[in-house]
Structures are given as structure tokens and as C-alpha cells.
N, C-alpha and C positions, 0 to 999 in steps of 0.2 A: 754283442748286440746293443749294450747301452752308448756304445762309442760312437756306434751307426744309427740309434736314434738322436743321438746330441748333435752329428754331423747335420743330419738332415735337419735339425731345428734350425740350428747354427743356418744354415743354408738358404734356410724359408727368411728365417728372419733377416739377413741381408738382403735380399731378392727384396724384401716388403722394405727395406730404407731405399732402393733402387726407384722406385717406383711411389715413392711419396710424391705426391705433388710439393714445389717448392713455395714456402710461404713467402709472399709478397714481403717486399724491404718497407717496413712503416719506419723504419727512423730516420729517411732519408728525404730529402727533394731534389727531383732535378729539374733545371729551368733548360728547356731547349731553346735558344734564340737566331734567329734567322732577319735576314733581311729578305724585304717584298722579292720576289720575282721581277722579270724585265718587265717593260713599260712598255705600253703600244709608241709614248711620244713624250716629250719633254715639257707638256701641260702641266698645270698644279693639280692635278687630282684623276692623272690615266687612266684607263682599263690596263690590264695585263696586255701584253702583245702574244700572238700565238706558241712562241720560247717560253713566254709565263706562265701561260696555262701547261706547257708541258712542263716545266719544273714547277708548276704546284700538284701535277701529279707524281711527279718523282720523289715529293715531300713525303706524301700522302704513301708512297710504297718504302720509303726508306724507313719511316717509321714503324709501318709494318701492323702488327696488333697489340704494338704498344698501348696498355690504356695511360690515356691523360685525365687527369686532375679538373683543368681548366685551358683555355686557349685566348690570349689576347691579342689585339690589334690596333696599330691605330686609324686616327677620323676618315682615313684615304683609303677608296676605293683599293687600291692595289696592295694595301697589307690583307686585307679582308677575304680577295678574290685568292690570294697565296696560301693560306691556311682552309677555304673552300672544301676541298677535296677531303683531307684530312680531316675535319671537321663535323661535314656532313656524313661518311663514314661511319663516325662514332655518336651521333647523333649529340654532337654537344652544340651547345652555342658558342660566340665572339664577345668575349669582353672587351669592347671599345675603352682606350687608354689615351690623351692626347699626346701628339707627336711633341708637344714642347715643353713638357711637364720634366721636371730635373729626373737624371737619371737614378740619383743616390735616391731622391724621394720614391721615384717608382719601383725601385726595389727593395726598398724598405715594405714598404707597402705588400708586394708579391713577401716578400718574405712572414707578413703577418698572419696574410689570407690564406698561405699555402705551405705549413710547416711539413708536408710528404705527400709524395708524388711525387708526378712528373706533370709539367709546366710548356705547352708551345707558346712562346713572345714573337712576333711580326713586329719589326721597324723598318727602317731606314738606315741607308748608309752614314750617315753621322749622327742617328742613336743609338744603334745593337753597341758598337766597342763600348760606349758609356756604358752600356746599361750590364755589359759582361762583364768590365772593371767594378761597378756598383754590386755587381753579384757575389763575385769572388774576391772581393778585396786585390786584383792585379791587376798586372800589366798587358793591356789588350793592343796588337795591330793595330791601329788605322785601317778602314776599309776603304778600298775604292771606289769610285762611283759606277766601275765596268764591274767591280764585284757582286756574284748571285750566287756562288757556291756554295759560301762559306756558312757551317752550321755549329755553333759553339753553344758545349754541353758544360754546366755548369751543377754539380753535386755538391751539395750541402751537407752533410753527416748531423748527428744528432750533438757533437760534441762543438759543432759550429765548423771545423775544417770544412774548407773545399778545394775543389778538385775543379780544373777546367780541361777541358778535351775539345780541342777541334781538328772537325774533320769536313768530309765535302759531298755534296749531295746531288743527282740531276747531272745532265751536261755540265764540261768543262767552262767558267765565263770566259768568253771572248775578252785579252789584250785590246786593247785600244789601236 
């Protein structure tokens, strides 16, 4: 009898580590960085074209019920209308960032304001690789100017390593 109440204990008691909720990673941040979505047109400052607005809701479901930290963008309509979806979601606001601000300085900076969590950045196609080399200390792609897929995860550890991941979000970008 004592063997069959220790089993059952034994039993209850793994069942109840099953079933813990998993405590959130505080020693960490991750910076999501994405470039805007398609452009209605080649003006200085577009709306999304109708492809944009559906891949700022394919953002918006890739990330799922990720909570975020903060969400940045830059002066341009179409980083702002790309993180929309996702944003309003979570009821967070847009931290406006300027598009020509050095890339080491704006992640220096992200790195001050947001030592855990998780991080959505909106750029452009020649500031996300900056600003993903600025983050992880490597070597980033070049992006295209056809490119909209592209979604590069950047983890931070508390010991300072990081980790970069990319992967692809929304519709395939159309080849040129």
C-alpha cells in the first residue's frame, strides 16, 4: 500500500509540472525586423498597394499572440501602414524612428530601451540588413528592392550572444 500511495503521488506530482504554465524568457530580447510591405507606386512616401495590405496582415498572423515589448517604424507612411494590423491587435502604439539615422546608433539605442522582450522594427530595403548586422554583430544579405518576405529574428541572451534567424512571411516576393 505504501508503494501505491508514493506512485500515485509521484504521478500527481508530474501531471502538476505538465501542466505549469511556462514562465516568460526575461533574459532575453528579440528584435523582429522586417522591411515595409509593397508600395501602391514609386512616389517618396506611398500608401501600401493592395499585396501590402495583405502582407501586413500576414505579419499580423505570423506573429500570432506573440506579445511585443514595443513596435517601431519609420517617417513613411508605408513602414507604419505594415506593422498596422499587428499593432492595433495589441493595442500598442508606433515609435516613429528616422529613416537616415545610422544603423549601429539605432541599435544601440533599441538595445538600451529594450533589454527583454520582443521587439517589431519596420524599415526599408537599405536599412533592415544594417540595422540586422547593428543588432547581432554579422553578416547580413543585401536585400532586394523586389524583396518583402524577408523577416530576420534577432536574439539577444542575457550574456550578450546572439543568434540571427531568418525566415519568410506572407506571399512569395515576386523576381523581377
Amino acid at each position: 500500500m505504501p508503494r501505491l500511495l508514493a506512485s500515485i503521488a509521484l504521478a500527481l506530482t508530474l501531471a502538476g509540472c505538465a501542466t505549469t504554465p511556462r514562465t516568460p524568457d526575461t533574459t532575453s530580447v528579440t528584435f523582429i525586423v522586417i522591411r515595409h510591405a509593397e508600395k501602391v507606386d514609386a512616389s517618396r512616401d506611398p500608401d501600401l498597394s493592395p499585396a501590402g495590405h495583405a502582407r501586413a496582415q500576414a505579419l499580423a498572423a505570423s506573429l500570432g499572440e506573440r506579445e511585443l515589448a514595443a513596435a517601431y517604424a519609420t517617417e513613411f507612411k508605408r513602414t507604419s501602414q505594415t506593422l498596422a494590423p499587428t499593432v492595433q491587435a495589441r493595442g500598442l502604439a508606433i515609435t516613429p524612428y528616422p529613416a537616415g539615422q545610422p544603423a549601429t546608433e539605432f541599435a544601440a539605442r533599441l538595445r538600451a530601451a529594450h533589454p527583454r522582450g520582443t521587439v517589431l522594427i519596420a524599415g526599408h530595403s537599405n536599412t533592415v540588413p544594417d540595422i540586422v548586422a547593428a543588432l547581432c554583430a554579422c553578416a547580413v544579405a543585401p536585400m532586394a528592392d523586389y524583396e518583402y518576405d524577408r523577416m530576420s529574428i534577432v536574439r539577444l541572451d542575457a550574456d550578450g550572444s546572439a543568434r540571427l534567424d531568418v525566415t519568410r512571411y506572407g506571399a512569395p516576393s515576386p523576381a523581377p
